[in-house]
DOPAKOL-698577 format. One record per residue: residue number from 1; residue in one letter; x, y, z of N, C-alpha, C in turn. Coordinates in steps of 0.05 Angstrom, whole numbers, plus 5000, padded with zeros to 4 digits. Layout:
<rs>
R   sefi   vose   neast   nnorth    nup   caeast   canorth   caup   ceast   cnorth    cup
R    NUM      A       X        Y      Z        X         Y      Z       X        Y      Z
...
</rs>
This chain:
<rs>
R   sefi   vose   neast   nnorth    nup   caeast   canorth   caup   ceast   cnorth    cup
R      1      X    5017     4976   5000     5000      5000   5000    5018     5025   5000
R      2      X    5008     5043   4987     5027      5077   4986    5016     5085   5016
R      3      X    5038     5112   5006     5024      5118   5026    5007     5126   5034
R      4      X    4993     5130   5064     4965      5141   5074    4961     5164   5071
R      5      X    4939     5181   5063     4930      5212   5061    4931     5222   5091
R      6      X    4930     5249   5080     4923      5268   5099    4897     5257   5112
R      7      X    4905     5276   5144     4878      5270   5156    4862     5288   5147
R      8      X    4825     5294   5133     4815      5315   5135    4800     5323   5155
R      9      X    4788     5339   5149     4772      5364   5163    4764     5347   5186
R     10      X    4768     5362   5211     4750      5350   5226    4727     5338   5230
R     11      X    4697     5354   5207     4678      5351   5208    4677     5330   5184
R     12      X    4704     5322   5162     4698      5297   5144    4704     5275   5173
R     13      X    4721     5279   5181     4737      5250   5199    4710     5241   5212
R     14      X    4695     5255   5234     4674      5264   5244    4654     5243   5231
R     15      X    4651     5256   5201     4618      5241   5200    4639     5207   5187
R     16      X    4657     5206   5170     4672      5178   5168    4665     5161   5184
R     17      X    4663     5168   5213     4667      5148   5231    4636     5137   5233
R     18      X    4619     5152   5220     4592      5140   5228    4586     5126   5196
R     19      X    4597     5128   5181     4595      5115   5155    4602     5087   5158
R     20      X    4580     5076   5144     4585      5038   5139    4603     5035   5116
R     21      X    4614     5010   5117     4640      5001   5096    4619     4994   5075
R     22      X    4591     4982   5080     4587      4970   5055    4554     4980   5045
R     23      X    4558     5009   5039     4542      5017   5020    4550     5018   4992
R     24      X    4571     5013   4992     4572      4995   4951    4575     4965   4959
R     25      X    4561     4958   4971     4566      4923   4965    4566     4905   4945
R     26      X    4585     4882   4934     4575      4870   4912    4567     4854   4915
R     27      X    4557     4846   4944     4529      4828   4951    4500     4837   4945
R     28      X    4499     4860   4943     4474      4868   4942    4457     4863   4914
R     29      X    4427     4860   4909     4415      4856   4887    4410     4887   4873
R     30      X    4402     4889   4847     4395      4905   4852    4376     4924   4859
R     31      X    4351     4909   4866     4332      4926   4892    4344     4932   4917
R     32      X    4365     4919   4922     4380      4936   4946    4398     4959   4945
R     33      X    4417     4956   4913     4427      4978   4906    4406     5005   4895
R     34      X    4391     4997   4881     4371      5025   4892    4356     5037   4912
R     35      X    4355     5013   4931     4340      5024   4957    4360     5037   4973
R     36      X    4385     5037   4969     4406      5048   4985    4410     5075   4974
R     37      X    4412     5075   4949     4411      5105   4935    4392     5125   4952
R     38      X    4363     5113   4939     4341      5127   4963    4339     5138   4980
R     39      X    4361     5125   4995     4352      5146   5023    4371     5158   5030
R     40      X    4397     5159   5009     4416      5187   5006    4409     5208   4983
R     41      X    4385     5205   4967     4379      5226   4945    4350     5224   4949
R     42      X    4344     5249   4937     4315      5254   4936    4307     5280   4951
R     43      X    4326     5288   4976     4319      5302   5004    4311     5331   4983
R     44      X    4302     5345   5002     4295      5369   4998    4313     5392   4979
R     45      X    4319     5407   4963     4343      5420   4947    4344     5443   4965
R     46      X    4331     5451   4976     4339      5475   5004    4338     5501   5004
R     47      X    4343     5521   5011     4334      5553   4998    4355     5565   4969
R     48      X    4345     5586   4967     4362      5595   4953    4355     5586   4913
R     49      X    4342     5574   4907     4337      5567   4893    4304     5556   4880
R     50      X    4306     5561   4847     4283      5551   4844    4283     5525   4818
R     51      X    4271     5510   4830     4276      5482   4819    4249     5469   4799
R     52      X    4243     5466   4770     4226      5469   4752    4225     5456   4738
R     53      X    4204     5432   4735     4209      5410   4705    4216     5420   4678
R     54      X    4234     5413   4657     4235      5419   4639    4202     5412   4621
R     55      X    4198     5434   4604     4175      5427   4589    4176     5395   4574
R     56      X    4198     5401   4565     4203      5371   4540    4203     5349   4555
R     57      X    4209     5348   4587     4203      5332   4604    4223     5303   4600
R     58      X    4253     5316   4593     4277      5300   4586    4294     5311   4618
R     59      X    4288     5323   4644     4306      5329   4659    4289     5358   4673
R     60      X    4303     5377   4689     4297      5394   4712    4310     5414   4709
R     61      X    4303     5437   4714     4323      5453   4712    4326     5466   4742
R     62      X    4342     5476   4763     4348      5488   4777    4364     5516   4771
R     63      X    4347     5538   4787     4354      5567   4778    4360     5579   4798
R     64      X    4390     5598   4807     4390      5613   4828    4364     5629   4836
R     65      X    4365     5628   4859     4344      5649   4861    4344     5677   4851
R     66      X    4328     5688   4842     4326      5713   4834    4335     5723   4808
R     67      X    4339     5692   4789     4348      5704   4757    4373     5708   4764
R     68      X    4383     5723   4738     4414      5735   4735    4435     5711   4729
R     69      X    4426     5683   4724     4437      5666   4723    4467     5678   4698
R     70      X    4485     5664   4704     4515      5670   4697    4516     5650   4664
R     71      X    4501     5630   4661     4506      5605   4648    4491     5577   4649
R     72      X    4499     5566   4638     4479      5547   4640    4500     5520   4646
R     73      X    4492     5507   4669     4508      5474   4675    4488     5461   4653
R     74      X    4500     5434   4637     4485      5411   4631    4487     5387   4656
R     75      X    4480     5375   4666     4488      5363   4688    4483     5333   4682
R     76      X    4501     5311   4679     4493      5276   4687    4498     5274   4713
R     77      X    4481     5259   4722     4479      5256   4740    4499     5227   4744
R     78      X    4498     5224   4776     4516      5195   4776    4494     5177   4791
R     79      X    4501     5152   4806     4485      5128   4810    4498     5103   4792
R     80      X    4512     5107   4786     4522      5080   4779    4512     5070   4756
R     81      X    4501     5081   4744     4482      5073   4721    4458     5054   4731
R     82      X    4447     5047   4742     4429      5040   4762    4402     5048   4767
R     83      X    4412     5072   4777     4400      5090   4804    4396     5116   4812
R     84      X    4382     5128   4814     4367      5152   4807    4351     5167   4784
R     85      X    4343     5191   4791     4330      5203   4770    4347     5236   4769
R     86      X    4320     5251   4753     4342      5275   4755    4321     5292   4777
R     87      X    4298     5283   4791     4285      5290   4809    4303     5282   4840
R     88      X    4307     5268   4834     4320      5250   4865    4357     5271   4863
R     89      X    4366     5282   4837     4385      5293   4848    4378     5323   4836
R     90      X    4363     5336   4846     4345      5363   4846    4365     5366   4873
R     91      X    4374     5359   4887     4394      5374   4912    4414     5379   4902
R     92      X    4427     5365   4888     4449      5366   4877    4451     5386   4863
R     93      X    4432     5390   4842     4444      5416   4820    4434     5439   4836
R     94      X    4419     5438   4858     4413      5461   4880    4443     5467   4894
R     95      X    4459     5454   4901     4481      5450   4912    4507     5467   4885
R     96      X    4497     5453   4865     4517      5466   4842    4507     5495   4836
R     97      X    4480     5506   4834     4463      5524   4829    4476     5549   4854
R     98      X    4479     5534   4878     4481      5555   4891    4515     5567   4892
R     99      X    4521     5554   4894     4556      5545   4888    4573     5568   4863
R    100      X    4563     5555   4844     4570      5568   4823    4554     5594   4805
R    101      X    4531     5602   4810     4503      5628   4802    4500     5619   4783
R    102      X    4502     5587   4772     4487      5587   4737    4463     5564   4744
R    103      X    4445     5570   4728     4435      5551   4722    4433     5527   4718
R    104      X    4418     5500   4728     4430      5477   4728    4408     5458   4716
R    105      X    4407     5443   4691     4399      5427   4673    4407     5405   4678
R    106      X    4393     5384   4706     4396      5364   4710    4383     5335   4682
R    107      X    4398     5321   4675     4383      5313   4661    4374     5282   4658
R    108      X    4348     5279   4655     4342      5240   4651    4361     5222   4632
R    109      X    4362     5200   4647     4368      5190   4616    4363     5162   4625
R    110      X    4352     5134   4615     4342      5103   4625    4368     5096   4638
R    111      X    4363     5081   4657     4370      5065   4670    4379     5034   4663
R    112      X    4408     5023   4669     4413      4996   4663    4399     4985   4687
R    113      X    4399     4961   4689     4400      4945   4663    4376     4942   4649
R    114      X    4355     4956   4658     4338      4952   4633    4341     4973   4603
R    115      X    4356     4994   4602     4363      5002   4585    4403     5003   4587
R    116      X    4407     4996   4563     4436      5000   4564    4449     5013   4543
R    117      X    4481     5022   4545     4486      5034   4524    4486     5016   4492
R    118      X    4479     5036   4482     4477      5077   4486    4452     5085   4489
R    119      X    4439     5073   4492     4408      5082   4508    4416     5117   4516
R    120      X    4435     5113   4538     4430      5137   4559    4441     5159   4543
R    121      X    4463     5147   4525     4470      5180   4506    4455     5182   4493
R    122      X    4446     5171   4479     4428      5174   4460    4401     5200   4475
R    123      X    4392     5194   4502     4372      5205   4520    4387     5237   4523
R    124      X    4414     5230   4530     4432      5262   4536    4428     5270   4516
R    125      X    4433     5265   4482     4437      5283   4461    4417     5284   4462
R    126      X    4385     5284   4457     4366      5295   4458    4364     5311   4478
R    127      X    4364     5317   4499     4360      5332   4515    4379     5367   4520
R    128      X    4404     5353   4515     4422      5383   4508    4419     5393   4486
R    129      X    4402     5386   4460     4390      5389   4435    4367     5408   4444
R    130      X    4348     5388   4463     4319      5402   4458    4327     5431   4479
R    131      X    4331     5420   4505     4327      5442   4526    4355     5466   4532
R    132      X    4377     5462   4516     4397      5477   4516    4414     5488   4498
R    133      X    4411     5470   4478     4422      5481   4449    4404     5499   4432
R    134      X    4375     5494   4434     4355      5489   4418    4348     5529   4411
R    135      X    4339     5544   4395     4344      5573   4396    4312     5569   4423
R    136      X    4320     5589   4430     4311      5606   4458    4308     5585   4476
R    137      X    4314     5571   4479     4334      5548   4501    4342     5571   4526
R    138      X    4342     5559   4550     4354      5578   4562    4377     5583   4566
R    139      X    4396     5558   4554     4424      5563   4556    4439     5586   4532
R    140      X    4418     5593   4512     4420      5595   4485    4433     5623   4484
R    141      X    4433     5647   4513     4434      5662   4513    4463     5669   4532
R    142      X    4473     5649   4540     4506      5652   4558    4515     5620   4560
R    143      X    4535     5624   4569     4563      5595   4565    4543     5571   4574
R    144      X    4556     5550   4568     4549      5523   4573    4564     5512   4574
R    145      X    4558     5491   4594     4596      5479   4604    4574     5450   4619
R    146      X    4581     5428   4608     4578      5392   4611    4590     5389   4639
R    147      X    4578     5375   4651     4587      5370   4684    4573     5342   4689
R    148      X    4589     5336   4704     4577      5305   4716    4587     5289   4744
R    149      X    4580     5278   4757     4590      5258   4779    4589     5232   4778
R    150      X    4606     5221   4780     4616      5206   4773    4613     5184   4753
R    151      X    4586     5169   4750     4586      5149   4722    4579     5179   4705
R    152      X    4564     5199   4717     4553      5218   4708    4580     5237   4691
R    153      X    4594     5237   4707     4631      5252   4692    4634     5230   4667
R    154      X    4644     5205   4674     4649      5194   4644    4625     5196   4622
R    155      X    4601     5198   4631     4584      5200   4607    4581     5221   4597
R    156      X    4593     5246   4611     4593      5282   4602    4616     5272   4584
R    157      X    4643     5262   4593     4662      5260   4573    4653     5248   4542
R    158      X    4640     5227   4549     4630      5200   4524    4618     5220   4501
R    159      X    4589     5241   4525     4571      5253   4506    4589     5270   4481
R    160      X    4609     5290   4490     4620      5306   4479    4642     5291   4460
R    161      X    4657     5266   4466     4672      5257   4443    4649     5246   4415
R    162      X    4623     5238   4426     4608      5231   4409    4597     5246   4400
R    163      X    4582     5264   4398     4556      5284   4393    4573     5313   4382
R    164      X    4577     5321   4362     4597      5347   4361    4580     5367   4357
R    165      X    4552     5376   4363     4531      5390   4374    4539     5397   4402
R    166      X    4546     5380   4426     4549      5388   4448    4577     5395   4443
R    167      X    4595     5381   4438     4631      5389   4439    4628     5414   4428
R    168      X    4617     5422   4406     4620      5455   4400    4601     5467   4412
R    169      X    4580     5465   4429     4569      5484   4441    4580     5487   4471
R    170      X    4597     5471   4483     4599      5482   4501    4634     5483   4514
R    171      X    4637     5504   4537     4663      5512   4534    4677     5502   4555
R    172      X    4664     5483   4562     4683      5451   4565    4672     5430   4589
R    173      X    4686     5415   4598     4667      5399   4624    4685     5393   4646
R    174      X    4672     5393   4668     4672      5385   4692    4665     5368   4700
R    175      X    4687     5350   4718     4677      5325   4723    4687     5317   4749
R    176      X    4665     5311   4764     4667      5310   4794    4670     5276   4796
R    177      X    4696     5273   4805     4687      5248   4813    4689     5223   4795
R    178      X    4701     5236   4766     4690      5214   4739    4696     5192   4741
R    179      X    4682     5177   4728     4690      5144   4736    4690     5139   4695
R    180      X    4720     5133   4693     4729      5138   4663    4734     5102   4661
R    181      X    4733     5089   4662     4740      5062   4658    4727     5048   4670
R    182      X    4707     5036   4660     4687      5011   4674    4703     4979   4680
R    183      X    4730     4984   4680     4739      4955   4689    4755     4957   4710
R    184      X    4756     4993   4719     4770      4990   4754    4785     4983   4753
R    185      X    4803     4987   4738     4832      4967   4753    4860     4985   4752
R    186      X    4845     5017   4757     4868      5032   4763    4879     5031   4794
R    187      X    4907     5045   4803     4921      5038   4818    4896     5041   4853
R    188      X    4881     5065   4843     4877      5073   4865    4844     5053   4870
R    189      X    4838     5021   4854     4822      5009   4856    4830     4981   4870
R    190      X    4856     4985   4865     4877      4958   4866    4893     4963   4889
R    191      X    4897     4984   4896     4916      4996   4921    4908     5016   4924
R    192      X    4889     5016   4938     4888      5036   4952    4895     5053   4971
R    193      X    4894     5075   4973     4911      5088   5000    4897     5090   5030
R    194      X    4874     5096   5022     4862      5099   5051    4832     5085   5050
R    195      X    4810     5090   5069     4783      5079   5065    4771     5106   5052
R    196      X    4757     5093   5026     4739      5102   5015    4701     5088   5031
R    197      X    4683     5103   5033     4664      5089   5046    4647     5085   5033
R    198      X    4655     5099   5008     4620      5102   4982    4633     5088   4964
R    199      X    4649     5074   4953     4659      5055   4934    4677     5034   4936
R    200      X    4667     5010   4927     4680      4988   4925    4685     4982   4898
R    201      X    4716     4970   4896     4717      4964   4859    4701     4948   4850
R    202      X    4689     4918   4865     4684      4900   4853    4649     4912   4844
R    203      X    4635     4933   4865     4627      4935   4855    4618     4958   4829
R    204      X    4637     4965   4830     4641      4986   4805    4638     4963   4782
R    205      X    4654     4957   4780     4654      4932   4761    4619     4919   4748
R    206      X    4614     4908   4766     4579      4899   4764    4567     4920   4750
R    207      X    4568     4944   4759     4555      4964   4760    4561     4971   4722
R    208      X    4589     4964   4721     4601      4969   4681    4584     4952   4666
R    209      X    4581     4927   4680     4571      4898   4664    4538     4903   4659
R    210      X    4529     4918   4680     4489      4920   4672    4495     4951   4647
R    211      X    4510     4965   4650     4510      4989   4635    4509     4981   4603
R    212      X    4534     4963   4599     4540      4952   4573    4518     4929   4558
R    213      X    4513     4914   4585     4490      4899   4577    4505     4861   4574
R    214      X    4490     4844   4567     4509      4822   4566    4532     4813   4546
R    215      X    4520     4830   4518     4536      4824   4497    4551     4849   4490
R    216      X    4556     4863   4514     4574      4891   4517    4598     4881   4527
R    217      X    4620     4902   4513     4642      4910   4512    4649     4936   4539
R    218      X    4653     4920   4569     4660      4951   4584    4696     4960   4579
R    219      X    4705     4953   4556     4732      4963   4558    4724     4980   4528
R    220      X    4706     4982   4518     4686      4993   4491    4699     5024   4507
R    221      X    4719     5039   4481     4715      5073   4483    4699     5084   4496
R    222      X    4678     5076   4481     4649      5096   4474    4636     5092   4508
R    223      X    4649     5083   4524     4636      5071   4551    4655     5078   4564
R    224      X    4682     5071   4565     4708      5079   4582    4725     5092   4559
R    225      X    4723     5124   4563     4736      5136   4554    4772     5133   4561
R    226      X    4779     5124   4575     4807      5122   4570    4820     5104   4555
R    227      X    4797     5081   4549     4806      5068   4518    4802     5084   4494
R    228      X    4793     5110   4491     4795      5127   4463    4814     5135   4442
R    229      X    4814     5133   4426     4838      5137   4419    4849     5163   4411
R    230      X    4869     5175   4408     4875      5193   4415    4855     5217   4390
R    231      X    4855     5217   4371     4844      5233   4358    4822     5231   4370
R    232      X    4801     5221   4382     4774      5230   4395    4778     5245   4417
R    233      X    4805     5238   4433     4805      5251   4461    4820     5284   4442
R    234      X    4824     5288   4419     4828      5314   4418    4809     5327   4414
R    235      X    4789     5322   4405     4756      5338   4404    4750     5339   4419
R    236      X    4766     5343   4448     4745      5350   4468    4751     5379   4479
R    237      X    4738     5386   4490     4736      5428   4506    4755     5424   4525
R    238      X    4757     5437   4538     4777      5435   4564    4765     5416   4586
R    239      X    4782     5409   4606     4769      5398   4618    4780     5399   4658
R    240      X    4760     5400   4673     4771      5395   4695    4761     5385   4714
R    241      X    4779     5370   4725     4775      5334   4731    4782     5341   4767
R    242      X    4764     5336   4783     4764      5333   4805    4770     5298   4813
R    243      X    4781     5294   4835     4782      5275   4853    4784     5274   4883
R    244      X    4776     5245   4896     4787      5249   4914    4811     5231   4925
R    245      X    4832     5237   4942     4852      5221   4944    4851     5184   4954
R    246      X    4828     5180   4973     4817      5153   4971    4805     5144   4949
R    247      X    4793     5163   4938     4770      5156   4917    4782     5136   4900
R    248      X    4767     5109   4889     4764      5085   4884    4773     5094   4858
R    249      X    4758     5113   4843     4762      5129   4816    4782     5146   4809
R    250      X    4802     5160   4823     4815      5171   4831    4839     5176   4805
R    251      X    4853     5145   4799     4869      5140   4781    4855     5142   4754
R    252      X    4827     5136   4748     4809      5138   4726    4823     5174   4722
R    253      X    4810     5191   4743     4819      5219   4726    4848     5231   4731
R    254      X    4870     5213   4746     4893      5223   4736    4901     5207   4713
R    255      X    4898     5185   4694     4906      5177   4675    4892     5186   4647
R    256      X    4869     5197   4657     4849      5215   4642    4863     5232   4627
R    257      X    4879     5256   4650     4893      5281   4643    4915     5275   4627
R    258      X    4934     5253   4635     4954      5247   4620    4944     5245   4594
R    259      X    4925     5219   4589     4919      5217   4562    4908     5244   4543
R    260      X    4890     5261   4556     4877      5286   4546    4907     5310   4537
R    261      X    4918     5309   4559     4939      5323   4546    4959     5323   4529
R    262      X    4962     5295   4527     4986      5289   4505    4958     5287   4479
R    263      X    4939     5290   4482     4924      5294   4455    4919     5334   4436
R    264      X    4925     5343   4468     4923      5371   4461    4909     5385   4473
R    265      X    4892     5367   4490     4867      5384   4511    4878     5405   4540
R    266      X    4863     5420   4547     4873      5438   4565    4866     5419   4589
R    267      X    4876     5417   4607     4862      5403   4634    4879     5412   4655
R    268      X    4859     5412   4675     4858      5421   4703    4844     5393   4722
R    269      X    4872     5385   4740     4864      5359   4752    4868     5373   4781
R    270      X    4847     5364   4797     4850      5374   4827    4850     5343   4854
R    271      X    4865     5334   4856     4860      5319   4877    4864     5323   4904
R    272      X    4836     5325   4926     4835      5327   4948    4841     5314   4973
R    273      X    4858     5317   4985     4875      5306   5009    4846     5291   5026
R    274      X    4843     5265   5029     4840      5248   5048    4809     5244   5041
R    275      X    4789     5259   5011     4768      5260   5012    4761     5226   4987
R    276      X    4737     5219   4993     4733      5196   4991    4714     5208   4955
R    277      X    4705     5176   4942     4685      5185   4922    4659     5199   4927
R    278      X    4656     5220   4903     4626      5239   4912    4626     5250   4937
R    279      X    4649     5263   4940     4655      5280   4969    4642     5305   4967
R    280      X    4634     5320   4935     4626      5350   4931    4591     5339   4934
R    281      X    4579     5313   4941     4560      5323   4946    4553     5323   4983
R    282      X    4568     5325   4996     4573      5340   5025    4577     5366   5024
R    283      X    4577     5376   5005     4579      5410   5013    4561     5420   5032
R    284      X    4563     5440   5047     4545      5451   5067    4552     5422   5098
R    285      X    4564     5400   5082     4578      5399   5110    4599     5386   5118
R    286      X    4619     5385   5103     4642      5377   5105    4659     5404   5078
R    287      X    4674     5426   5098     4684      5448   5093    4698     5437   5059
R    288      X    4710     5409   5056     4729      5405   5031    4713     5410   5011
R    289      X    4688     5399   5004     4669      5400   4997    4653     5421   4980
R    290      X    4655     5446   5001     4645      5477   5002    4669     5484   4985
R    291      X    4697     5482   4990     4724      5487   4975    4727     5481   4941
R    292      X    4714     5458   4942     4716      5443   4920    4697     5455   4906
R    293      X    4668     5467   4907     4648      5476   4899    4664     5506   4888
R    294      X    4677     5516   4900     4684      5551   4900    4703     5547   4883
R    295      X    4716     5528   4876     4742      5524   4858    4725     5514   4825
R    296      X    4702     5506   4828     4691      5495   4809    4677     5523   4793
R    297      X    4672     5542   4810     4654      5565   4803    4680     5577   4792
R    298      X    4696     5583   4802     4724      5606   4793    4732     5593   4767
R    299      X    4729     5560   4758     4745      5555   4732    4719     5561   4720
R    300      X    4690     5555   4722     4664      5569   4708    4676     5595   4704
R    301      X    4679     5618   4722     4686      5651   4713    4702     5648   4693
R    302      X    4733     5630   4693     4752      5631   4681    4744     5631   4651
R    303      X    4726     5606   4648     4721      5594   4615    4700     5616   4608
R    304      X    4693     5623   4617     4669      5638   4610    4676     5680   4598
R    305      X    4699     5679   4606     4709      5710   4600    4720     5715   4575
</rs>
């Protein structure tokens, strides 16, 4: 094993200790892996914000309060491909909404394993078509910038190497968390440094196999972008790749950056001292979190000037 991270925040160490090892279990069915989702998504999205079905009824939009929005997020969501909706993470883009002052375009897309890829891109390009590209769209009128957590990051990456409607409309993506390779077997899945509490590899893995389907390919590009080859990873906008230093996924977006940059892409990789996978959706209570959010808004100002 490398070596151990930093200790963090008091208030991460704090709630850690009340965290179970096995909310990614690869025992579980999957009615248990969505009933576990459940009752960490869905909660209330909180003040400050106003939160609105899209008409076309492909996703949600979340709006600072009071207009003036800066931009428009496209947002995938994460769940493992599994699990959730874009109602159940209405906190989430409330969390990004408030964070960053833009606008936040959570969006649907089917669920494995009863739908598999490309099902779900196929659902994204319609949706950044109808409700954000589309003329008087609301994004139609300031920047747009692809964002995602974690299965939700590699499928912001997938959408944009595929679809060159979104790669040229928007001025680049963010990816919290991305989970770029559905076969796990980067360093930080295999050796890990510290306890992660929200991810297990093996079940990351499972989680690649319902996505792709039975007669799927999860080492397939078009699924794990770090098998791309290099002329696709140059079509992509800039990009910046969050992690955390336990995080299971971790090595997914430092081998990301390497590959993106020896293709020509701009990237910005941030990895956080001792924070586990999907740590930015603790903001408001674990301070790294709130940090990570304010760093995400300043590279938004940046791309956007």
């Amino acid at each position: 094993m490398t070596e151990l991270p930093v200790r963090g925040s008091d208030e991460y160490e704090a709630l850690a200790q009340l965290l179970p090892d096995d909310f990614s279990d690869p025992g579980d069915d999957l009615e248990a892996v969505r009933a576990k989702f459940d009752e960490v998504h869905g909660h209330d999205p909180g003040p400050g914000v106003v939160v609105e079905a899209a008409p076309s009824g492909l996703g949600l939009w979340v709006h600072p309060e009071g207009g003036g929005s800066a931009g428009t997020v496209f947002f995938v969501h994460g769940g493992g491909f599994v699990t959730s909706d874009a109602a159940s993470y209405a906190f989430y883009g409330a969390l990004l909404a408030r964070a960053t002052g833009w606008s936040v375009f959570v969006a649907d897309y089917p669920l494995a394993p009863e739908s598999v890829f490309p099902a779900q891109l196929d659902a994204l390009s319609q949706a950044f078509a109808t409700d954000v590209a589309a003329p008087r769209g609301a994004g139609v009128d300031g920047p747009v910038v692809l964002m995602g957590d974690s299965c939700g990051g590699g499928m912001a990456v997938s959408l944009a190497m595929r679809d060159r409607v979104v790669a040229d409309r928007s001025l680049g993506i963010v990816s919290l968390c991305g989970w770029f390779d559905l076969l796990a077997d980067g360093d930080s899945a295999t050796d890990p440094v510290g306890r992660d509490p929200f991810l297990d590899p093996a079940w990351l893995r499972l989680r690649g196999l319902d996505y792709v389907g039975p007669e799927g390919d999860p080492s397939h590009p078009g699924v794990s972008v770090l098998h791309a080859p290099e002329e696709d990873l140059a079509r992509l906008p800039p990009l910046l790749l969050h992690a955390g230093q336990v995080d299971r996924c971790r090595s997914d977006a430092e081998r990301l950056a390497a590959r993106a940059r020896a293709a020509g892409v701009t990237v910005e990789l941030r990895v956080w001292p001792a924070m586990p996978h999907g740590f930015h959706g603790l903001a408001g209570v674990v301070p790294e979190a709130d940090a990570a959010l304010g760093e995400v808004r300043s590279w938004l100002e940046r791309m956007a000037r």
